[in-house]
Each structure stands twice: as C-alpha cells, then as structure tokens.
N, C-alpha and C positions, 0 to 999 in steps of 0.2 A: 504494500500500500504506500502511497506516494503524499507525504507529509509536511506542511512547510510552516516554518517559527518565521517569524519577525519581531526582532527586538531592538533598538537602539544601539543598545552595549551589551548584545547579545555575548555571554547566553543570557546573562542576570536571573531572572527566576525561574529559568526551563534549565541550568546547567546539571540538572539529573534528568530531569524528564525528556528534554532529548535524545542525549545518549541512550535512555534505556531505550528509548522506541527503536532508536537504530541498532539496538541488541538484538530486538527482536526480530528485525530483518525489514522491516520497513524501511524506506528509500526517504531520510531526511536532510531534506536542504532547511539554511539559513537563512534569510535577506536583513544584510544589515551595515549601517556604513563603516562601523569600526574597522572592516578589513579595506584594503585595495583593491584586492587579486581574488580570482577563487583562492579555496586553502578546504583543508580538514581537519576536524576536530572532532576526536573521540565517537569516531563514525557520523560527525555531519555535514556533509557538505554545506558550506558557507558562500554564499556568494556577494558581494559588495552590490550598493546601489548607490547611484550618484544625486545628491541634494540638486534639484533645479536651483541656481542661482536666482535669488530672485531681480523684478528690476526695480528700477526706481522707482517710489512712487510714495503718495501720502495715505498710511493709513492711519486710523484712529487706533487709541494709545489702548483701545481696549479689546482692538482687534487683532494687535500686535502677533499673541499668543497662539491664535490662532492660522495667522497666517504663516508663521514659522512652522506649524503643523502640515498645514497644509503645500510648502515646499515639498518635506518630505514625503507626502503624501504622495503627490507627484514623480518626485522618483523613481519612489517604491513601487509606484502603479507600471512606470515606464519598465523596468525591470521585470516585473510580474507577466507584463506582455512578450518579453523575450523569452521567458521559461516556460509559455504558453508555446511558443513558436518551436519550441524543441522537444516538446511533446509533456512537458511536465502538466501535469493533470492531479492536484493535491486534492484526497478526500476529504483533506480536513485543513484548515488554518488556524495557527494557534500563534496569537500575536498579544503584545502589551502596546496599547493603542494609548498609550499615554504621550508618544511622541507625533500621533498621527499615519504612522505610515503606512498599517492595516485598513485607512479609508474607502480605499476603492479595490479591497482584491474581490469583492464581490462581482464588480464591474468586467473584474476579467474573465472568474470562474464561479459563475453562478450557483451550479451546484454544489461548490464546494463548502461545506459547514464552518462557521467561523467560531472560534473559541479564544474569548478576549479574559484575559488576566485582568481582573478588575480588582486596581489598588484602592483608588478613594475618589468619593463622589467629592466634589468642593461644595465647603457649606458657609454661608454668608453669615452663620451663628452655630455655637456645639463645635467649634472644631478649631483650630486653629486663630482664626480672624477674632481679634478682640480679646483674646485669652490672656494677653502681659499687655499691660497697661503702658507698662514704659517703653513698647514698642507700637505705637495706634496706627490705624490708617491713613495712610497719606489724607482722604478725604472722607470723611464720617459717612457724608451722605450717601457717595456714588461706592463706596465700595462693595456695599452686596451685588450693586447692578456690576461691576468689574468681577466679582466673582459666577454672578452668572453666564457670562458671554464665556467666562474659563472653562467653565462645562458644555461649551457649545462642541466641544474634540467628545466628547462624552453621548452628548443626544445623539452625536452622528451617527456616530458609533454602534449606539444601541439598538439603533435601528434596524441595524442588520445584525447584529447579535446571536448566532444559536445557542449560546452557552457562556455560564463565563466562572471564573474559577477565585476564588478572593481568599489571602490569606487567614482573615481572622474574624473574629461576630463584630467588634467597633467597626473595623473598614468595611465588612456588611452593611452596617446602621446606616453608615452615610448614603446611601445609595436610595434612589425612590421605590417606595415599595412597589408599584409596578413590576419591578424588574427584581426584586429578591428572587422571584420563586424562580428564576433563569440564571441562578446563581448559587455554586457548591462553596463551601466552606473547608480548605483544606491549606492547613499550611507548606511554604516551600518544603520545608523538609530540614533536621539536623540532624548527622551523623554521628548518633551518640557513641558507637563504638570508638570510632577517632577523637571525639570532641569528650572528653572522662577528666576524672580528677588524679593527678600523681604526685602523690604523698613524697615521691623525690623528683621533682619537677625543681631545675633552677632555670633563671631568667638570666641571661648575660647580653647584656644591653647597654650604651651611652655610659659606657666603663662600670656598670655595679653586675653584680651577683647576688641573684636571691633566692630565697628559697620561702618555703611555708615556714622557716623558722623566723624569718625577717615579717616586721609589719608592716604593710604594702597596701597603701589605699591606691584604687584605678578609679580613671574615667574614661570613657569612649565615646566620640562622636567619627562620623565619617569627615566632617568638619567642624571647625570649634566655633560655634553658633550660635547664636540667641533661641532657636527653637529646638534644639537642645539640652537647654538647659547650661550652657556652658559661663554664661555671665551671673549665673547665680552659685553654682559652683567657686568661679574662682573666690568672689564676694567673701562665702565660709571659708577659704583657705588662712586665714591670718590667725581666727579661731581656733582653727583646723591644725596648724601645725604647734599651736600654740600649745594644746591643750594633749597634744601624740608628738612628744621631742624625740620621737625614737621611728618616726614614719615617713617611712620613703612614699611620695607620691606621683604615681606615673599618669601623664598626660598623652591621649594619643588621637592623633585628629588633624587633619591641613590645613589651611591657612583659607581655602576656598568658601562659597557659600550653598550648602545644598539647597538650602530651603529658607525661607521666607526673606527679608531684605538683604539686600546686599549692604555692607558697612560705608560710610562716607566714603568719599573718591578719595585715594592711596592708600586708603587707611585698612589692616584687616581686624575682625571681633576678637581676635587670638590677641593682639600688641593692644587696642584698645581698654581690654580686663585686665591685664597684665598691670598698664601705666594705670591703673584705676584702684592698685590693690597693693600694685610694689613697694609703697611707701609705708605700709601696714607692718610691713612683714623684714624682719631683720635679716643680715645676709646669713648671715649663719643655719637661718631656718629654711631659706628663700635657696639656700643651695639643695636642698630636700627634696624641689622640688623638679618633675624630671619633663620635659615637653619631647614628646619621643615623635612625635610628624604621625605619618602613614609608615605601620613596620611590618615587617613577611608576617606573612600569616600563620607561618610555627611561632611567631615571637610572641603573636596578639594570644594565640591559644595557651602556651606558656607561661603569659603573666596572667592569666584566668585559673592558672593552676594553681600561681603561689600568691596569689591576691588572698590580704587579708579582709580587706573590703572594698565592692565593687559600687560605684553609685552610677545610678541611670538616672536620668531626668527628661522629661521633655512635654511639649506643647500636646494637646490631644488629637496626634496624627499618626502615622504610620510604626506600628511595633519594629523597633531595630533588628535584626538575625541577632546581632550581638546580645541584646537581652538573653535569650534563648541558650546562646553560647555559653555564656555564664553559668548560666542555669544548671546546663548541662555539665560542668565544671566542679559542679559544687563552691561555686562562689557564696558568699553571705551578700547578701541584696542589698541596698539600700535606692529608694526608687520612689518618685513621686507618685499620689492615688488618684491619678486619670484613666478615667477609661480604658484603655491599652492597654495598661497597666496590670490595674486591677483583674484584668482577663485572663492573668497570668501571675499575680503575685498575689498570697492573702495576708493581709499583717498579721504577723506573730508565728505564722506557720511555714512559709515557705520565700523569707523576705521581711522588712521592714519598709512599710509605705509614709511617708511623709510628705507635707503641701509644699508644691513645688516653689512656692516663694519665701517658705520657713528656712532663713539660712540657717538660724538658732537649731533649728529642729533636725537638719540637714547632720549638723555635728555632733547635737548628743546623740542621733539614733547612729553615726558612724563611731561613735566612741562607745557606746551599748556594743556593740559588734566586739569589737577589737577588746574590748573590757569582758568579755562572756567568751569563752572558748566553746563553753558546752552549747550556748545560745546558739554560735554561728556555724558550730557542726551541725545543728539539727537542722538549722534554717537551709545552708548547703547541702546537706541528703533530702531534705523536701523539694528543694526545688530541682535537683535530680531527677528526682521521680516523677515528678510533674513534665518534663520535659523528654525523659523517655517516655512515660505512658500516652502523649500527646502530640508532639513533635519528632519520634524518633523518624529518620526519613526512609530505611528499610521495611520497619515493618506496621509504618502508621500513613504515612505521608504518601511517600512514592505508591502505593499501593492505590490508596486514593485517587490521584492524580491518573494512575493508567486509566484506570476505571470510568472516571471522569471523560477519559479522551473515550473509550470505547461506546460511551452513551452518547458524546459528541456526537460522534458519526453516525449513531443510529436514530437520533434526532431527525422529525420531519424539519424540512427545510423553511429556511425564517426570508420570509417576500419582501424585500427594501421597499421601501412605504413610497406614495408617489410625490 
C-alpha cells in the first residue's frame, strides 16, 4: 500500500509511525522541505518540495499567517502532482497541517483518505492569549479577531479531514466539538525501555560531573521563553540558590522563540532574565548556575537520570515530550497546575503542582523535593508508572496509532465542501 506523510520538519510526530508502516512493507514517501534531494530514512523515502517564492504584495497583518501557509501549500501541491505523474497513488495521507502544506492533496488524489495530526485549535480565551498578564496583546480588542483568521489553516483543513489523530484530552478540548468525534486520542509515543532511571547514570557536561549523589535542579525548554515559563523560573533563582548552597542548576534551551512573542529587536528572553536577576544573585552562587544551549540527546536523557529536581512550567498549551521524558526517568516533578498539566501530574502522588506565577511557591515545593529523599523517590516511581502505563510507545502508543491508520483507510471518504 502506497502511503504519504507530510511534515514540515519531518519526521516530528510520525518519527515511529512511519518507519513502522514501512516495516511493514508499505511503500512510504515523505514530502517535506527540510531535505534538498531525495534521500532515505529508516525505510522512507523523502522527497523535498520547493516553497513558491512569494511576490510582492500588501497583505493584511492578519493574513500574514496565512499566507505563509498557503506558499507552502502551493509547493506541496506542485510536488504532489509530480508523484501523481509517476504513478504514486497514496491510500492514505497523513500530514500535520499546521504548516499548511497538506491543503490541496485532496485536489490531487481524491480518493485518497486524509489523516491530519491535530495539535491545537487556537483559542481567543482558555489557552494561551491573556494567560500572563505581563505579556498582553498587542491590541485588547482585535486580538480574538487575529486569532480567528489563525484558525483559518484549521477550517480549511477540516474540511476535508477523514480523521485526525491528537496527542492529549486538553489539545482535544480546544478543538470544536463538531469535529471531536473525527478525532483519536493517542499520544506520540515514549520509549520507556530507553528512556528509564540509572541509579549510576553520571552527566559530564560544561566541565562538571554528576551523578544522583550530586543535587541537581533542571529546566527544559526547547527555547528559553516566556511561555514557558522560563522568566518566572529564572525570577526564583536568587531564592533558589540561596536557600540549596550545594545545587548545581542546569539550564537547557536556545536563545530562539518557539512560541508566542518574539523579545525586542537584538534582544533575546534568555540575556533579558538573566540582566533582570544577575544582580540578585552573588558570583559565587551565580557560578552554580549552568546554561547548557541545545545538548545531544544522551546528554538531555542523562541529566533526567541524575536530576534531583526537575521543574516544568508553562502557558496552557501544548504538553512538552520532555515532560513525559522525565516522567519516565523517574525525575521528582515540580510543575505548574494547568490543564496539561494536571492530565498528567496529581499533586502529592506523582509530582508536585504549583501556580505558575508562585515564585515563593516555585522554591519551597523545589526544596520539599530535594529536602525529602523518601518524598521524591515515590513521586519519581509514580510518575514512572504513569508514563509506562500511558505513554509507553511499544506497547501503548504505537499500537494505537497503527490502528488508527488502519480505520483511516477504511473510513468512507470525506467530500471537500463547495
């Protein structure tokens, strides 16, 4: 059977589900522009598509978004018509339309069933917009309408939809009920057997060595953020190291912006908190503390080993893999009680929940931790277990997700609305 993904930065949340399909002997191409050239990968054939350059023109600041989608769209479709012309004929399309580029494969192969990864609906209230105060909307009034037109990649989308596949119940929520019940619930997937706790796990990293004997608080963002939680973190560090004169704290995170504003022009969120906090904090303690960038991913799984406490924080948006990783780690939690969250951590049981703007509250629940050996062993085997029983990706997830594709394509076909 002839199978085709589309992902932006492919593989991103297909990097098990594709492979396995092409395990099983199905014929799976990739479209996506990360690569140049064809290439393979782990039995998928990849093939590049070229962004239409757009031309000049004026549009509206709130079409912007869309129109950027809609380039790729464009490409993607141009491309899709050449793998038509060489006989590729996919039963099923399985794409994350969050970039656009899935808009018109229906255009090219009608019959082909479309199965859209559905991350998050955008919500003009309950989710992100309006949630920190000290970051508001550019303009009070128009920005629900700005975030409507952002779900205009979304309606399109939906339209022709046969299925769609979404990692968790909160990113369920956001979405219109219309469209839940054309929507599975199944996370990406964590490999617990790899991803485990080792009791002689050392970190050797920006010249230290540690181990589960050393006290080791982390934070993790993909970038160091505001919706993250990472300006309210640094904020309790002066507390933080004040109050743990014996704790190395590892920072790991880029300098870039995933999600929501961008920082003042040359400026980034990372050097911003820093000058916001450094004067708090004496050198002595301030050398404790460790900004480790983007590090290989044995390094990231490593200090999840010998972390004494791990803090999560973030806006009520998309669950990190990293949460999960931890988890799976047996890391001791320490984690804001938003939605997300809470779908995944219970205070006292499997984690410690606190209000993501309690710095106060931030440090005593991370000094509870690190002050309680017996506390954060049991917290770390709960949330273990929460995390294999839930997220393992062998024999909970991936299993799902086949499954999932197999009802895809036996789905009656969904008619693009006129």
């Amino acid at each position: 059977m002839d199978l085709l993904f589309i992902h932006n930065n492919f593989p991103g949340q297909f990097k098990h589900l594709a492979p396995a399909l092409a395990a099983k002997g199905h014929r799976v191409l990739a479209l996506t522009p990360r690569v140049d050239r064809p290439t393979k990968w782990e039995g998928v054939q990849i093939v590049p598509y070229q962004i239409v350059a757009p031309k000049a023109q004026q549009v509206h600041s709130w079409l912007l978004d869309m129109d950027t989608k809609l380039h790729r769209a464009e490409g993607a479709y141009r491309a899709a018509v050449e793998l038509k012309k060489q006989g590729f004929n996919p039963a099923a399309v399985i794409a994350h339309p969050g970039w656009g580029e899935s808009l018109f494969m229906k255009d090219v192969w009608p019959n082909a069933r479309l199965g859209l990864f559905c991350e998050l609906y955008y919500q003009a209230s309950d989710g992100g917009l309006g949630f920190d105060p000290e970051f508001p909307a550019r303009e009070n009034a128009t920005e629900p309408l700005r975030i409507r037109m952002k779900n205009l990649n979304n309606r399109l989308h939906h339209e022709v939809m046969d299925a769609g596949i979404c990692p968790t119940r909160f990113q369920l929520s956001t979405y219109p009920d219309a469209l839940k019940t054309k929507i599975t619930i199944s996370h990406d997937g964590i490999d617990t057997d790899a991803i485990r706790p080792n009791p002689e796990a050392r970190l050797e990293i920006a010249g230290l060595s540690l181990t589960k004997e050393d006290e080791v608080i982390t934070f993790v963002n993909r970038n160091l953020e505001p919706y993250r939680g990472y300006h309210i973190f640094m904020r309790a560090l002066p507390e933080l190291l004040k109050r743990r004169p014996n704790a190395q704290v590892l920072i790991v995170g880029g300098d870039s912006v995933s999600y929501g504003a961008a920082p003042p022009r040359g400026k980034t969120w990372k050097q911003i908190f820093i000058d916001e906090v450094r004067g708090q904090i004496p050198d002595a303690d301030w050398a404790r503390v460790h900004f480790l960038g983007k590090i290989p991913y044995d390094k990231f799984l490593t200090m999840l080993q010998v972390t004494s406490a791990h803090v999560y924080l973030t806006y009520p948006f998309v669950l990190s893999w990293s949460m999960i990783e931890a988890m799976a780690s047996e890391a001791p939690i320490i984690a804001n009680d938003v939605a997300p969250v809470k779908e995944v951590i219970t205070d006292g049981h499997n984690g410690l929940l606190v209000d993501f703007f309690d710095g106060e509250g931030i440090v005593n629940q991370v000094c509870r931790v690190l002050e309680d050996s017996e506390l954060a062993a049991r917290l770390g085997k709960n949330a273990r277990d929460l995390a294999v029983a839930k997220y393992d990706l062998k024999t909970v997830c991936l299993p799902c997700q086949l499954n999932w594709i197999e009802n895809l394509i036996a789905r009656p076909r969904t008619e693009p609305h006129d």
